[in-house]
C-alpha positions in Angstrom: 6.7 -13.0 -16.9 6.1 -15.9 -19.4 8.7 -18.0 -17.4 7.9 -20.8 -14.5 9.5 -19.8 -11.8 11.6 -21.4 -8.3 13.4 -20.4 -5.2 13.5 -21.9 -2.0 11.5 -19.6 -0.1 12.6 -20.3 4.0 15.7 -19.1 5.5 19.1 -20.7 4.0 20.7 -23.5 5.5 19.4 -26.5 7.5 15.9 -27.0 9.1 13.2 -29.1 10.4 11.2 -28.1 7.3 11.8 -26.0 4.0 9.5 -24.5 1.4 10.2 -24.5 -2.5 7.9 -22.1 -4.5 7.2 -22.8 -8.3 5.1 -19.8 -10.1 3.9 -19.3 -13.5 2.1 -20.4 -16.2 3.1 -24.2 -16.1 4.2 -24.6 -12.4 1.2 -27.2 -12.2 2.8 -29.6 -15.1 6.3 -28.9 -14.5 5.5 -29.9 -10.8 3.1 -32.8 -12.0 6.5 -34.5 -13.3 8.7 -34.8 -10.4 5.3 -35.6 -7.7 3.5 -38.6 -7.2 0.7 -38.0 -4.8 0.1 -41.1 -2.5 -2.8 -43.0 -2.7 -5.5 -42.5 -4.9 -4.3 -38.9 -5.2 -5.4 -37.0 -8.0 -2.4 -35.1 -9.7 -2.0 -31.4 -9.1 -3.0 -29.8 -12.5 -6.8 -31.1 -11.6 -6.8 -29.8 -7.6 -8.5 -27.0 -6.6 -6.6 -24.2 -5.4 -6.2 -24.0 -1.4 -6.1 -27.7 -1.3 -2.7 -30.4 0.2 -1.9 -33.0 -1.1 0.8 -35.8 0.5 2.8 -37.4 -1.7 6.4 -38.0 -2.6 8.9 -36.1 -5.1 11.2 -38.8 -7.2 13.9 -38.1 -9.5 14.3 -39.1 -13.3 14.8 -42.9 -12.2 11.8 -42.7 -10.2 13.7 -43.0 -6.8 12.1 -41.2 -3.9 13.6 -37.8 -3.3 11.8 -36.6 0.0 8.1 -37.0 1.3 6.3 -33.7 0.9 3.2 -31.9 1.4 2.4 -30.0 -1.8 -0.4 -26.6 -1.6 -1.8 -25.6 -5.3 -2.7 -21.6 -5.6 -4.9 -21.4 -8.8 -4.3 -18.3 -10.4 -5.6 -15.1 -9.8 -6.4 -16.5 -6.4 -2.6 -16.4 -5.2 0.4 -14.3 -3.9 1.5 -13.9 -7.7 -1.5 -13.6 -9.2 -0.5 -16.7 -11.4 -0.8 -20.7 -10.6 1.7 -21.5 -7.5 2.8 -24.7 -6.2 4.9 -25.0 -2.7 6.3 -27.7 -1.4 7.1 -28.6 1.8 9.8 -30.5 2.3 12.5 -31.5 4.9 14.9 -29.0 5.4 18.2 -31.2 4.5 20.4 -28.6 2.2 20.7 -32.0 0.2 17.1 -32.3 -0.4 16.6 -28.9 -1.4 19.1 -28.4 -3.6 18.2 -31.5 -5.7 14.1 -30.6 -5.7 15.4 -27.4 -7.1 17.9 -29.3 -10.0 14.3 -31.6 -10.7 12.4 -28.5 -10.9 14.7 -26.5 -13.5 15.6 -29.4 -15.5 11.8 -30.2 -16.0 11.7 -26.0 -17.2 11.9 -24.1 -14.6 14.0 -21.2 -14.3 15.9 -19.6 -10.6 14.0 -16.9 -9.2 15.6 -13.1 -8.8 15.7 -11.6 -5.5 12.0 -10.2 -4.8 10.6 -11.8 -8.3 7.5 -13.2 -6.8 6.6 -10.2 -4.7 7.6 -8.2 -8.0 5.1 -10.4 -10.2 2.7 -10.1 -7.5 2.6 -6.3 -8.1 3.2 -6.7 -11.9 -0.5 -8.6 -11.8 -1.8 -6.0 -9.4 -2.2 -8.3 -6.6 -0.8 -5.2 -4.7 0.5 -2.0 -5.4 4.5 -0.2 -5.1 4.0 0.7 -1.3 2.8 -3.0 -0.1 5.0 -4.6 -2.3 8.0 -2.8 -0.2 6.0 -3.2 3.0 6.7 -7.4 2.3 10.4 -6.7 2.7 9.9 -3.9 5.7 7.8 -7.4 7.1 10.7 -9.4 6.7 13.1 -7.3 7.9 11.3 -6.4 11.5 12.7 -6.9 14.4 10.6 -4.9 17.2 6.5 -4.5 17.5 6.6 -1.0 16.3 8.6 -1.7 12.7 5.6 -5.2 12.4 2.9 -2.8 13.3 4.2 -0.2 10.6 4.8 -2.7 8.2 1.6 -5.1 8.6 -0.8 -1.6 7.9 1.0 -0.1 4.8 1.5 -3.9 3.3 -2.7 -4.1 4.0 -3.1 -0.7 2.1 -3.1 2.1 4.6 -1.2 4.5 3.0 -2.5 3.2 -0.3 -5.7 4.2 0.6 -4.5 8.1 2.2 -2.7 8.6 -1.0 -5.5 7.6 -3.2 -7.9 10.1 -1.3 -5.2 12.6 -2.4 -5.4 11.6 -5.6 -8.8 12.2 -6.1 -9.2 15.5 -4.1 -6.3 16.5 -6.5 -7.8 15.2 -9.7 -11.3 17.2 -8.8 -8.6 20.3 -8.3 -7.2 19.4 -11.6 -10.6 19.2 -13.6 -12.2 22.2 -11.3 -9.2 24.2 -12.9 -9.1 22.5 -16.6 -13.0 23.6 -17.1 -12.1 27.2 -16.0 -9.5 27.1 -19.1 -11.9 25.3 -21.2 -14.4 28.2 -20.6 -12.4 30.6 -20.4 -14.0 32.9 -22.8 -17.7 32.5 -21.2 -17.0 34.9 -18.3 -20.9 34.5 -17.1 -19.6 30.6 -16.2 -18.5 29.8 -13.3 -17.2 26.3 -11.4 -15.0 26.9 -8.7 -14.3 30.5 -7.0 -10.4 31.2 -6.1 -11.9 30.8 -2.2 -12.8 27.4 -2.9 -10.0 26.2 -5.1 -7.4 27.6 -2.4 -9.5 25.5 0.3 -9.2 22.3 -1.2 -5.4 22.9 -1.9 -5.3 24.0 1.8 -6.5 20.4 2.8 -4.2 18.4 0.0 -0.8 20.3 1.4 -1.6 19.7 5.1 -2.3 15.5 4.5 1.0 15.6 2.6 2.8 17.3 4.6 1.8 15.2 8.1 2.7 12.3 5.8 5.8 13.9 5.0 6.6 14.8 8.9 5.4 11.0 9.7 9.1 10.2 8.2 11.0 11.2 11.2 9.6 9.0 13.4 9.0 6.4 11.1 12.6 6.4 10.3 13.2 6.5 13.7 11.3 3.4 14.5 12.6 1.4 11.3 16.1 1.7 11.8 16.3 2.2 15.7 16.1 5.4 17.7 19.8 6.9 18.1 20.7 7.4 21.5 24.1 9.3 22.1 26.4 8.5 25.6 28.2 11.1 26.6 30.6 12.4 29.2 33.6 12.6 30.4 36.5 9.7 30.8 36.1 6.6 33.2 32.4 8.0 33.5 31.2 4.3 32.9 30.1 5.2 29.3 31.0 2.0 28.1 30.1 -0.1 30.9 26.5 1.5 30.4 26.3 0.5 26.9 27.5 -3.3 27.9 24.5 -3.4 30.4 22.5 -2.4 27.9 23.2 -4.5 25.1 23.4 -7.1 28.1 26.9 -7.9 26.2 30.4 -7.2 26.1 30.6 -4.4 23.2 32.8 -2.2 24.4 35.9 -3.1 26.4 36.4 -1.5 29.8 39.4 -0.2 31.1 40.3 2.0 34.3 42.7 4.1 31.8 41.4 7.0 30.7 40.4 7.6 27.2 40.0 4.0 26.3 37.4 4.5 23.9 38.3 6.3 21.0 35.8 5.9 18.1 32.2 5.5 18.0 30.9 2.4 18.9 27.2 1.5 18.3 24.8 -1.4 18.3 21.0 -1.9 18.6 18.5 -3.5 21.1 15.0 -3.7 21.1 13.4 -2.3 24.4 9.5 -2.6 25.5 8.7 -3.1 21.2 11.1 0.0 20.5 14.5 -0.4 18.5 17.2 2.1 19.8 20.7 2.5 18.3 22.9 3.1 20.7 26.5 5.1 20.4 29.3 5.0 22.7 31.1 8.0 22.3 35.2 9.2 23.4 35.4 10.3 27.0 35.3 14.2 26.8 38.3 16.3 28.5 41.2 17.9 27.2 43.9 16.4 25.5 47.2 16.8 23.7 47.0 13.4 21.5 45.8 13.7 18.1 44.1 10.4 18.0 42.0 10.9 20.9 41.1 14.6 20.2 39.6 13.2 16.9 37.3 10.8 19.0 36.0 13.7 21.0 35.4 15.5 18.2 33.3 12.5 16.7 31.5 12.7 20.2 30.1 16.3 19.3 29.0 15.5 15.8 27.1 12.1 17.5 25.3 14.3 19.9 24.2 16.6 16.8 22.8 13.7 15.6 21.0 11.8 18.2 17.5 12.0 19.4 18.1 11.2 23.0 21.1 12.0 24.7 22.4 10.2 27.8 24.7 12.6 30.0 26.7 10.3 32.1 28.4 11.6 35.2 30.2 10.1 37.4 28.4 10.3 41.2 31.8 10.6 42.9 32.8 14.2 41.0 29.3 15.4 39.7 29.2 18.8 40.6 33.0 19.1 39.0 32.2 17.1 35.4 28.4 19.0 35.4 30.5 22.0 35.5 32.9 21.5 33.2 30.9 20.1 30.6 27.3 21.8 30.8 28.7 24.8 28.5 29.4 22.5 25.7 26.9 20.1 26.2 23.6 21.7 26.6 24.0 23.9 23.6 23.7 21.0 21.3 21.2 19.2 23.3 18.8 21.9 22.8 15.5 20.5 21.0 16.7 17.0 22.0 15.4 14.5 25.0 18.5 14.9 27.5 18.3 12.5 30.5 21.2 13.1 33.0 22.0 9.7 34.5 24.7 9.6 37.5 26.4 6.3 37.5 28.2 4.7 40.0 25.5 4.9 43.1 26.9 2.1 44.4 30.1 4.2 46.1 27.4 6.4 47.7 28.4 9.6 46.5 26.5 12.9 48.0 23.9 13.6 45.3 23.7 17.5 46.7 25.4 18.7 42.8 21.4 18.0 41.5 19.6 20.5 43.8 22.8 23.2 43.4 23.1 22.3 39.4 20.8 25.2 38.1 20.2 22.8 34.8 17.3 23.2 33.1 16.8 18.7 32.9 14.0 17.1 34.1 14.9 13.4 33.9 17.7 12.9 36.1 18.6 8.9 37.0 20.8 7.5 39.8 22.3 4.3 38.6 25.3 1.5 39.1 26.0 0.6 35.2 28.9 -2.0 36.7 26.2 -3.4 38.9 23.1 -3.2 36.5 21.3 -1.5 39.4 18.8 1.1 37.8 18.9 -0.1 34.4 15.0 -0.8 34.3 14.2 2.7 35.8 17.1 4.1 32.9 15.1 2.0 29.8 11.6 3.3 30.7 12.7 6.7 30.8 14.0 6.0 27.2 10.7 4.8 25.8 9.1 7.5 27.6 11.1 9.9 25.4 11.1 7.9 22.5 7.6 10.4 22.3 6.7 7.8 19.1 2.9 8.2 18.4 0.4 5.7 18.4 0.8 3.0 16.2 -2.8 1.5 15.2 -4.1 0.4 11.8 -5.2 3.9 11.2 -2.2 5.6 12.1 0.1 5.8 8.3 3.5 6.3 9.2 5.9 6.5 6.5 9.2 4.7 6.9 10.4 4.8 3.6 13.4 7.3 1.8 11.6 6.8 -1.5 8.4 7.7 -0.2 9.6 10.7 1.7 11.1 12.0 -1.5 8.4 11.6 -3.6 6.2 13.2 -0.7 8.9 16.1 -0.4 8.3 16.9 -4.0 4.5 16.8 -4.0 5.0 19.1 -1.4 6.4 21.6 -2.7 4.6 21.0 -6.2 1.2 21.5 -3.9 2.4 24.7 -2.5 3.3 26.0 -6.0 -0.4 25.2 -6.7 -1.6 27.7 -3.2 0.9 30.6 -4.3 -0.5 30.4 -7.9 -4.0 30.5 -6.5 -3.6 33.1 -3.9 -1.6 35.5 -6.2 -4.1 35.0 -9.3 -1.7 33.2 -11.4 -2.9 31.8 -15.0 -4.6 28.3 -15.0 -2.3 26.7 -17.3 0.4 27.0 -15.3 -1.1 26.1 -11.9 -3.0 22.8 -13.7 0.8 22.2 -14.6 1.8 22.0 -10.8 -1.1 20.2 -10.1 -0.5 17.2 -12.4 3.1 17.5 -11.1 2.0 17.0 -7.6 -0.5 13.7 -9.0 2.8 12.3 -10.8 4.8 12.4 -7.5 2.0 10.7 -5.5 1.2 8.1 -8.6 5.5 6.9 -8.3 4.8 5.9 -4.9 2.5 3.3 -5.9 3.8 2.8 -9.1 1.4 3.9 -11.5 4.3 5.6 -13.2 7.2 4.2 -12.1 10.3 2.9 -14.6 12.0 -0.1 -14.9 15.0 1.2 -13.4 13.2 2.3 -9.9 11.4 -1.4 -9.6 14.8 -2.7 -10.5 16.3 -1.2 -7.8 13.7 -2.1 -4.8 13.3 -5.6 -5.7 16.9 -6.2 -5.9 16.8 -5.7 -2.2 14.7 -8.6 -1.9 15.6 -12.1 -0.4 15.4 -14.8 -2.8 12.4 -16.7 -2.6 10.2 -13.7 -2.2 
């Protein structure tokens, strides 16, 4: 934390433009000795923070490196918390790479993955949660994961967890003065009634938050969407019109595919991950009854299943299958989509098929025709809730966790108070259940755990 830091801070490689960040205690000298502002400039150490200056960076023999644009962040008054200087440079890999030389050899030291963002909540600028929410902002790739990120990096969930925090600290102290006064029975602070009432409220916010996971999982790494059916059903021809590439290879031989196949594509602002599963039917080789076993454990794992049949022989595959499929599909979104409508097949199996499915699609996946129709009907039972700045979503595994156990500490705390447990032991739970929520934002979290998330980090933030 004593040490001036750099990294380049934009994407690797060539660009039209690049952005070196220096942070620390003397990232306005150190950068004073390689700039020369141009003009009548002042130098950097005596701008005002949120100010540009033009100017040129030059190497030890005074020859002009690159022209720049340089921004000063005066410190507490930046993304660090500490003095900041960015350049702006052009993006040559040349030019880069020898600001950054300039920069260390004047005392500067290479940045870690995530260091700034990791100073930044050293020097509460922001707390655990945001801090990760900067990577989750990075990392997005559809509306729904920038919506998620953009309101827990602002301090929505911050601020639901630290209304927990305090109902639960009034809890704690409620119960602490009961011990404390323990031997004057006349006192009284808190009935039983009321101290199971507030608990009441604490377990149902953590466990919505808690439940949120699901979906925000869901939404953060892509909705999984199993294809199913039997072989030469146009499984994988479906998945190429999807991905509106050439994933999986088509062939008229049946049981080409073999193995799961599966890739992602962002539809109306939702990521789905889609799988490409082995034609199912009976078989004598080894290699392909393994696929089709792999099918059955995709299906148990998807949210949205896609029954592909072909139009030609519906009421025969429906037939066959419908006793192995809808078993597993049971709690899931199952959409029945008959491909092949261009061959004109007789769609009578639908009205004799006593299936209990309510989205059923005609389609041609070799002629793309119905594909729109087919990627509504996914978002529609996507089911994702709303996503607004009020709506906190938790996407994280860590967070989960430490929810999971909060959870359960919380419900600990109701069963203590509802069966007229000791004090002691139920204040125990409760500052349990306070540690749990307190890791999230890392109010007590080690050096190993913010070693671990900011090693995740690009360089350069």
């Amino acid at each position: 934390m004593n040490e001036t830091i750099c990294a380049i801070s934009t994407a690797p490689g060539t660009g039209g433009i690049a952005v070196i960040r220096v942070s620390g205690a003397d990232a306005l000298a150190i950068c004073d000795r390689v700039f020369r502002p141009h003009g009548e400039g002042k130098r950097l150490a005596s701008r005002k923070g949120y100010t540009l200056t033009y100017g040129t960076v030059v190497d030890d023999s005074g020859e002009m490196v690159d022209e720049v644009v340089a921004a000063v962040f005066r410190a507490p008054r930046s993304f660090t918390g500490e003095d900041t200087v960015e350049f702006t440079c052009h993006g040559s890999i040349y030019i880069q790479q020898t600001i950054l030389r300039l920069l260390i050899a004047q005392g500067c030291r290479m940045a870690g993955p995530g260091e700034f963002t990791q100073r930044s909540f050293l020097n509460g600028k922001m707390d655990l949660s945001q801090a990760e929410a900067v990577a989750d902002l990075i990392a997005s790739t559809s509306a729904g994961q920038h919506r998620l990120a953009m309101n827990q990096m602002r301090g929505g969930f911050s601020q639901e967890l630290k209304a927990l925090r305090e109902q639960l600290l009034h809890l704690t102290s409620l119960m602490e003065l009961e011990l404390d006064f323990a031997d004057h029975e006349e006192l009284e602070f808190a009935d039983r009634k009321e101290l199971e009432e507030i608990a009441s409220r604490i377990e149902r916010t953590i466990s919505r938050l808690a439940q949120s996971f699901k979906a925000g999982n869901a939404i953060k790494n892509g909705i999984p969407v199993a294809i199913i059916g039997e072989t030469n059903a146009g499984k994988s021809t479906l998945l190429n019109a999807l991905l509106n590439e050439e994933k999986a290879i088509v062939s008229d031989i049946h049981g080409t595919t073999r193995d799961v196949i599966e890739d992602t594509v962002n539809i109306q602002g939702v990521l789905f991950r889609f799988i490409d599963t082995a034609g199912i039917r009976e078989t004598c080789d080894t290699i392909e009854a393994l696929g089709i076993e792999r099918s059955f454990r995709t299906i148990e794992r998807a949210d949205i299943v896609l029954w592909l049949v072909d139009q030609t022989e519906a009421d025969k595959q429906i037939a066959a299958l419908s006793g192995k499929v809808l078993p597993l599909c049971e709690g899931k979104q199952l959409i029945l989509v008959l491909n092949k409508s261009d061959l004109n097949a007789s769609k009578s199996s639908i009205v004799n098929c006593q299936l209990s499915i309510n989205k059923v699609l005609s389609i041609s996946a070799k002629h793309k025709e119905g594909i729109d129709q087919l990627q509504s009907l996914l978002v529609e039972a996507a089911h994702l809730p709303a996503l607004s700045s009020s709506n906190v979503i938790v996407t994280n595994l860590r967070h989960y966790e430490a929810l999971s156990r909060a959870l359960e500490a919380i419900r600990r705390v109701q069963e203590g108070l509802s069966s007229g447990l000791s004090g002691d032991f139920i204040s125990q739970d409760l500052r349990e259940c306070i540690f749990h929520l307190s890791d999230i934002v890392g109010e007590v979290t080690t050096d190993m755990v913010l070693q671990s998330i900011f090693t995740h980090f690009c360089v350069g933030k």
